[in-house]
N, C-alpha and C positions, 0 to 999 in steps of 0.2 A: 728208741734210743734213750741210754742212760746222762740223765745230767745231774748233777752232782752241786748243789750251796755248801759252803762251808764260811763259817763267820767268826768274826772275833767278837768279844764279849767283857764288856771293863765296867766295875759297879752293877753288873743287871744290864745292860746297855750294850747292844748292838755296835761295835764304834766303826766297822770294815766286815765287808764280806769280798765274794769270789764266787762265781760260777761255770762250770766248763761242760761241755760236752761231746760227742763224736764231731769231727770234725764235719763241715758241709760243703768245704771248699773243693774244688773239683777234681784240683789235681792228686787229693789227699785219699785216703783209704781208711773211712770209719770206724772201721772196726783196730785199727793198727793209731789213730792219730784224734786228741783229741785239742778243741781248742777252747781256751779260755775267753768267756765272752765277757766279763767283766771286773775289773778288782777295784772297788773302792775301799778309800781310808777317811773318813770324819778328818777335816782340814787340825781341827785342834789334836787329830793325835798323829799326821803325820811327820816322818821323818823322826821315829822313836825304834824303827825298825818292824812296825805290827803288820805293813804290806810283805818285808823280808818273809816273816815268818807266816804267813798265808803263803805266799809263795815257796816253802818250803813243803809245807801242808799237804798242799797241788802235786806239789811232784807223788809226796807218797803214797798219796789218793789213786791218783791217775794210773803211780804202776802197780797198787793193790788189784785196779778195774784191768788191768791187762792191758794200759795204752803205752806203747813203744815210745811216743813221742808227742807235743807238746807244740800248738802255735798260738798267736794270737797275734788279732789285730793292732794299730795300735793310729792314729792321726800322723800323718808325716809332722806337719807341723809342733805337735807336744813332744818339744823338746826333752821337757823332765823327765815326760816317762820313758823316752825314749833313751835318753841315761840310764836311766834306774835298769830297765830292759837288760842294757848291756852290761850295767857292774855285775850283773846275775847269771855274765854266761850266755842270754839270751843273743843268738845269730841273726841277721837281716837275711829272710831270705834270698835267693838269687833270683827269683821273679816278685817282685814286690806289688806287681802291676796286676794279679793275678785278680779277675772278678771273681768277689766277694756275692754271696746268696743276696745279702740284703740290697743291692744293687746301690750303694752308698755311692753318693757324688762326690764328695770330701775325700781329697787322696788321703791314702794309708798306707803301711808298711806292714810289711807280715814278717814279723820275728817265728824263728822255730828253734824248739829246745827237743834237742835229740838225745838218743840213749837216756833216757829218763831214769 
């Protein structure tokens, strides 16, 4: 399975990166659905827009790699990003409950971004 870094870079410096890959979730289809397993932003450069554009990034990565579509996890409780999620277009999906591979206790929500 292909997984894919992609990073931002401010001075020589690392400041945010992103990772995704085929998706593992059960109901999904690896080859058609890939999920992002994590997007960090260094606190001092958030909200400058540098997660927008990694997430802009993702998209065109993902449908260069021939993935139809787009989830990821996210903590029910993180509110923020769970904002940020949605100014983005990103959907709740309609089974949120769905077990996740790493069998996480911590509820979570599965956003999906479709027609990538």
């Amino acid at each position: 399975s292909k997984s894919v870094t992609l990073v931002a870079i401010h001075c020589e410096s690392i400041i945010a990166y992103t990772r995704f890959y085929p998706s593992v979730d059960i109901d999904d289809e690896p080859a058609r659905v890939a999920t992002i397993k994590s997007l960090y932003v260094l606190p001092s450069f958030q909200r400058q827009g540098v997660g927008r554009e990694l997430m802009e990034a993702i998209l065109k990565v993902a449908k260069a790699e021939f993935f139809e579509e787009l989830t990821l996890h996210v903590l029910a409780a993180n509110e923020r990003a769970r904002k940020f999620y949605e100014e983005l277009d990103w959907t709740q999906d309609v089974n949120p409950n769905i077990k996740n591979s790493e069998g996480d206790l911590a509820p979570k929500v599965r956003y999906r971004m479709k027609e990538i």
